[in-house]
N, C-alpha and C positions, 0 to 999 in steps of 0.2 A: 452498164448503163442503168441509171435510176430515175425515174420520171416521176415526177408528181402531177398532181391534180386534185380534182374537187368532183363529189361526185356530181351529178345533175339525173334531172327527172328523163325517164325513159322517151319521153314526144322528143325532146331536145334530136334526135335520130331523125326525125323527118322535114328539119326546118335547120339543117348547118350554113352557119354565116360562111365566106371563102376563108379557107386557111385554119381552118378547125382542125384538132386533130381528137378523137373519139374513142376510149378502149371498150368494149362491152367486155364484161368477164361474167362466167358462171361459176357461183360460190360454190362451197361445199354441199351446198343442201340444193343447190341446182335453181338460187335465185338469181337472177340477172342483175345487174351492177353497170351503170353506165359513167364514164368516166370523162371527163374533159383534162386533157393534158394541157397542161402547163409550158407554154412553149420558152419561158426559159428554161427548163431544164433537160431540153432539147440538146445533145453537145453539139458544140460547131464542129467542121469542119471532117464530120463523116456523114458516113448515112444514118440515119433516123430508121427507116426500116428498107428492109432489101427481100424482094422475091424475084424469081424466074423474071426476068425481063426488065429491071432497072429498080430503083430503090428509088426515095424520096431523100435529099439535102434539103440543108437550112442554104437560103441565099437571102444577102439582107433581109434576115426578119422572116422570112415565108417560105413555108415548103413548097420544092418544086420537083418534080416527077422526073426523072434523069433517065435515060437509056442509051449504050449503059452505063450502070453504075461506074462509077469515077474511083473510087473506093471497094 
């Protein structure tokens, strides 16, 4: 899977619209990087991410919280 995005200012984390999806990454040098994904490049028709107790799907257009995962 390959996601894109843009990055955005770090506030952006305490003020998400619904159906945001958000990466923070620590770079090499241990700076912080705040990410806004790109929801078409979201693929259809699996899970988007999966942990212990259900994973997030794409359903028309919007992620939705599944348990459990279907996939």
């Amino acid at each position: 899977m390959k996601l894109t995005g843009v990055e955005v200012p770090t506030k952006t984390l305490f003020k998400l619209p619904p159906n945001t999806v958000i990466a923070v990454i620590s770079d090499d040098k241990g700076e912080i990087r705040v990410v806004k994904v790109d929801h078409g490049s979201i693929p259809k028709d699996e899970s988007f991410l999966k942990v212990a107790g259900g994973c997030f799907v794409p359903v028309n257009g919007r992620l939705v919280w599944v348990n459990p995962c279907p996939y």
